[in-house]
N, C-alpha and C positions, 0 to 999 in steps of 0.2 A: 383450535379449541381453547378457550379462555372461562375462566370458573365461574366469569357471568353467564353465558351461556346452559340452557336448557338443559338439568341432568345430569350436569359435572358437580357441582357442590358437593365437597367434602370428598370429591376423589382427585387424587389416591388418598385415603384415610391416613393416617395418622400409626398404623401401626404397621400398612403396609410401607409405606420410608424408613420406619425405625428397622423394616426385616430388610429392604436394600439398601441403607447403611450399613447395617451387619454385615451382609456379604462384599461390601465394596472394602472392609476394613481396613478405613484411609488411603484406600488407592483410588484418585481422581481421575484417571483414567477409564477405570473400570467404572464408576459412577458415569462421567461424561457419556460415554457411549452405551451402557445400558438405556440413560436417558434418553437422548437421542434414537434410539432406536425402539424403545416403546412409542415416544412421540409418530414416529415413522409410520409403524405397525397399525396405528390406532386411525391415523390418515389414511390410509389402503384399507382397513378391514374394520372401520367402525366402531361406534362407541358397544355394542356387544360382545366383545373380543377383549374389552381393557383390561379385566378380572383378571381374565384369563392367561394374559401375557405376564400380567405383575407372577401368577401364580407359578409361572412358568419359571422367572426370575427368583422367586425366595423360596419353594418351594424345600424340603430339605433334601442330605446326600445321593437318596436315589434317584440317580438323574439329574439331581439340583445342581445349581451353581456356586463354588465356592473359591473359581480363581478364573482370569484373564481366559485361560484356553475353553472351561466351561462355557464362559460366556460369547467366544467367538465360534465355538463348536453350533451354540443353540441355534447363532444368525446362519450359519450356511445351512443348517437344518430346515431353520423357514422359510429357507430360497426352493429348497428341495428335501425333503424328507427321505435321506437314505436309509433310515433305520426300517423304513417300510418297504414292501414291493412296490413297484411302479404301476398301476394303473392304463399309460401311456408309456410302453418304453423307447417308442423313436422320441419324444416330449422330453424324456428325460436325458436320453443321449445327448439333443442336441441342446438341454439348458446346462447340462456338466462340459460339454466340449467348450459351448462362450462362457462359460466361467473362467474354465482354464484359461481361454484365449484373450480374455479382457483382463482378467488381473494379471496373466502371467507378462502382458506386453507392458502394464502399469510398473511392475516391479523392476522388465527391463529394460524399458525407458535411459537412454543415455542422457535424456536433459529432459525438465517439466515440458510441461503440454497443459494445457487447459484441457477440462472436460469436453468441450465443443470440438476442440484440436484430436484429443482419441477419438471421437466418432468419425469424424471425417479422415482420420486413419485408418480403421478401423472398417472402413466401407464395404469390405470385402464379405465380412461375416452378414452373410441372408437375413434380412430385417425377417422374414415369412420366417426361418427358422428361428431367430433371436433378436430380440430389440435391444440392443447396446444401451441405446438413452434409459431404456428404463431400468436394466440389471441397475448401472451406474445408481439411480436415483433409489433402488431399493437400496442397494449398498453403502448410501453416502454415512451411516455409522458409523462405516470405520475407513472411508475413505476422504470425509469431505467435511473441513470445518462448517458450524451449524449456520455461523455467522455472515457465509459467503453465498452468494448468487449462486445457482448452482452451475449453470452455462460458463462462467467468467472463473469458479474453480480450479484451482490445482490439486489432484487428485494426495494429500498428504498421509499415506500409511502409517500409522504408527508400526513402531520395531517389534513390538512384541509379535503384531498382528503380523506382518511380516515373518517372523521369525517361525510364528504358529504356521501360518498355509506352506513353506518349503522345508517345515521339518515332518518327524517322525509321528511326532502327538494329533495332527490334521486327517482325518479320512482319509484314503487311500483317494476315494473317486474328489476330493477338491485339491489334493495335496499337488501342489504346483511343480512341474520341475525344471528346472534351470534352462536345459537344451532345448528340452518342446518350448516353451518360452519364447525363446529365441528363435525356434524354428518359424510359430505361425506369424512375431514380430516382422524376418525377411520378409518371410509372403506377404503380408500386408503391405509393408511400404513398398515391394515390387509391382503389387496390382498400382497401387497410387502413381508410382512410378511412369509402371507402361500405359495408365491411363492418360497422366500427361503428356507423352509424347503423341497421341492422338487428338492432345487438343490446339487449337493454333493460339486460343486467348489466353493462353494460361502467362501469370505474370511474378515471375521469380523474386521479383527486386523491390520489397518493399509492404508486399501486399499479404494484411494479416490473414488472411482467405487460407493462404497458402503453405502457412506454416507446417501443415502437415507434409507438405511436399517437399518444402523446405526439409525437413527430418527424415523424409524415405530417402531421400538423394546424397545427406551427409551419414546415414548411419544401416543403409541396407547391407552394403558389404561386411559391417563389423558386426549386424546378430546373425547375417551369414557363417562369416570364420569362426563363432561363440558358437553356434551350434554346432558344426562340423568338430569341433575342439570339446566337444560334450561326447561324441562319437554317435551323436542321429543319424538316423537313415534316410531319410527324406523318402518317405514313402508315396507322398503325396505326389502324385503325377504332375498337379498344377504347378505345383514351386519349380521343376524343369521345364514346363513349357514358360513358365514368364522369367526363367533364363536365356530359353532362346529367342526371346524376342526382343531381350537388355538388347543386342546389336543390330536391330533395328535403324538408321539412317534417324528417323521421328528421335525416337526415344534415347539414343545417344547424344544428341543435343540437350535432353533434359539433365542428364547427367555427369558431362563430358570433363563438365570443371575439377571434378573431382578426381579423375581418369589412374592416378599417380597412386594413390591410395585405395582406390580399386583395385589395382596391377596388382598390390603388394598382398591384399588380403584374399583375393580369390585367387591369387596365384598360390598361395598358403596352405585355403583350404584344399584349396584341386590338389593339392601334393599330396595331403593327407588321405583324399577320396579316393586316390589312383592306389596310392600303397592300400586301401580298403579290399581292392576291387572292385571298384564302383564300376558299370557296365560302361562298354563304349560310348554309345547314341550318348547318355548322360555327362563321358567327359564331354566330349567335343561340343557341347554348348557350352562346361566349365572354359575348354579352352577358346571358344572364339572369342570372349568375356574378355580373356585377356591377351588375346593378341590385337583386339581391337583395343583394350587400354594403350595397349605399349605404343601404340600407332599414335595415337591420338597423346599420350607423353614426347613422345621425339625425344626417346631416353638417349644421353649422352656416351659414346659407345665404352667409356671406363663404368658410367654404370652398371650397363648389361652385364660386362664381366667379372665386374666385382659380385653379381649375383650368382654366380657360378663357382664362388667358393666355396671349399670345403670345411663342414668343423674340425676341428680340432690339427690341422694343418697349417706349417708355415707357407704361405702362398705370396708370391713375388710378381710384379707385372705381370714375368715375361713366362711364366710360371702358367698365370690366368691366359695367356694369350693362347699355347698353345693346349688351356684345358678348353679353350671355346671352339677352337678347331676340332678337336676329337668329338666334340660332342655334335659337331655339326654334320660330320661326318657318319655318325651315330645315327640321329636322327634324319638323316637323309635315306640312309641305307637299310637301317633296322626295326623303325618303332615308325607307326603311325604317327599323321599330323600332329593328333592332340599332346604324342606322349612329348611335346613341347614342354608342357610344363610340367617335366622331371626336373626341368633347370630352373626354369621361372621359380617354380614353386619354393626354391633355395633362398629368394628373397629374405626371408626371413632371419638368415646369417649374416644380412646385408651390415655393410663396415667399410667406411669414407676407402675408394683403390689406392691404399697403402701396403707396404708388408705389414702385415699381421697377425698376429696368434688367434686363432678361432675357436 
């Protein structure tokens, strides 16, 4: 839309900018992305609708907008209108669940990603249920400078915005949380994951295709152990079945380089999950995870036993030597396969096999 074009002349008026100045009162942020996102609005829903949106913007305190959170409250509104009954309520579940799942994995992103890069992350969530490419593109307001391509983007949140979707002041049904976050994060990079190891062309070393696979591979295990450390349940049945198929022969080769920092983090969580009660069937996929780590490390045997230390204990070689016997004899005689990583899962006190205070 350009003011030479048919029908725009004279809009916005002249008094409607004086009333979104007003409410922007010197915050160029708040100006940026209003603008931005009427331009948005007006692209998807028409030059009949422009009124409407400004009116939306200046209108006064009932309802209106007069700070940052007003103005990010209205945009998740126009994605979905919670203030109304639903119409469609499987429609609405499943546009509230990829909201969750697409910004919550944006926020927990351990490195950028291009826009192109989260969808193909992201593969996992049902086009038929949710279109990732186009939330993104409704969303680029407050996700995506105006001046970049959209595809070649980095998704850049602002903090407030940020701050607004995982606090108190955000909807309940958008309000992001840390754990689920993190939880549908593993999933995703696990389906990419075990997708790889079913493919034979897949090419690690170089190839920008890949990047996403690249990042399921360095960073599954850690929104793994961040969820577990949130204390999720993993209810979802799929997130243990595409654990037991990480030890896979295929799909261990996708991931294998990493093996050392695998051991340590899902040996971590599995410790925490067992102390949960987490049911059998479910460890013993935790622990084949990481008995096929350990395999695939050829950990050094002052390793192993420096992981078998206690906190808060002065512990001496010969100390460790004879705690790795008892416990082997333990786990021989007493505890199932899995309950292996009682000891594994100790990694986490891990400290160079010296005497040392823990």
């Amino acid at each position: 839309m350009t003011p030479d074009e048919p029908g725009w002349a004279g809009w916005p008026t002249t008094q409607q900018l004086a009333e979104l100045s007003e409410k922007a009162d010197g915050l160029f942020h708040y100006a940026a992305t209003a603008l931005q996102w009427i331009k948005q609005w007006i692209d998807e829903n028409g030059m009949a609708h422009r009124d409407e949106i400004f009116n939306a913007l200046t209108r006064e305190r009932e309802g209106g907008l007069t700070k940052l959170e007003d103005l990010y409250k209205l945009i998740l509104t126009s994605f979905e209108d919670i203030d109304h009954q639903a119409r469609n309520a499987i429609r609405r579940a499943n546009r509230l669940s990829g909201f969750q799942h697409v910004i919550g994995t944006i926020l927990m992103l351990y490195e950028p990603l291009t826009i192109s890069q989260i969808i193909a992350l992201l593969a996992d969530i049902p086009k038929a249920n949710f279109d990732v490419d186009h939330f993104l593109k409704q969303f680029r307001s407050v996700l995506i400078p105006s001046t970049t391509v959209f595809e070649e983007a980095t998704p850049q949140m602002h903090k407030s915005f940020r701050d607004y979707i995982t606090g108190a002041h955000a909807p309940t049904e958008f309000r992001v949380r840390t754990g689920n976050a993190h939880v549908v994060t593993a999933k995703s990079c696990l389906e990419v994951i075990v997708k790889a190891g079913s493919q034979t062309d897949i090419h690690l070393a170089g190839s920008q295709a890949d990047i996403h696979v690249k990042y399921s591979i360095k960073h599954w295990y850690q929104h793994f152990q961040k969820a577990v450390e949130e204390d999720m349940s993993f209810e979802d049945e799929r997130m243990w079945d595409l654990l037991r198929l990480m030890v896979g022969d295929a799909v261990v080769d996708v991931w294998k380089e990493n093996s050392w920092k695998v051991f340590i983090a899902v040996a971590t969580a599995g410790w925490k999950l067992l102390k949960k009660g987490t049911d059998d069937h479910k460890m013993e996929g935790i622990s084949n995870i990481v008995m096929k780590a350990k395999v695939l490390c050829a950990f050094p045997l002052l390793h192993v036993l420096a992981s078998l230390t206690v906190p808060c204990l002065l512990i001496s070689r010969k100390c460790i030597v004879w705690l790795l016997v008892l416990f082997m004899i333990i786990n021989l005689f007493c505890f199932k396969p899995y309950h292996r990583i009682w000891t594994d899962g100790l990694l986490k006190t891990y400290h160079p096999p010296s005497p040392s205070v823990l």
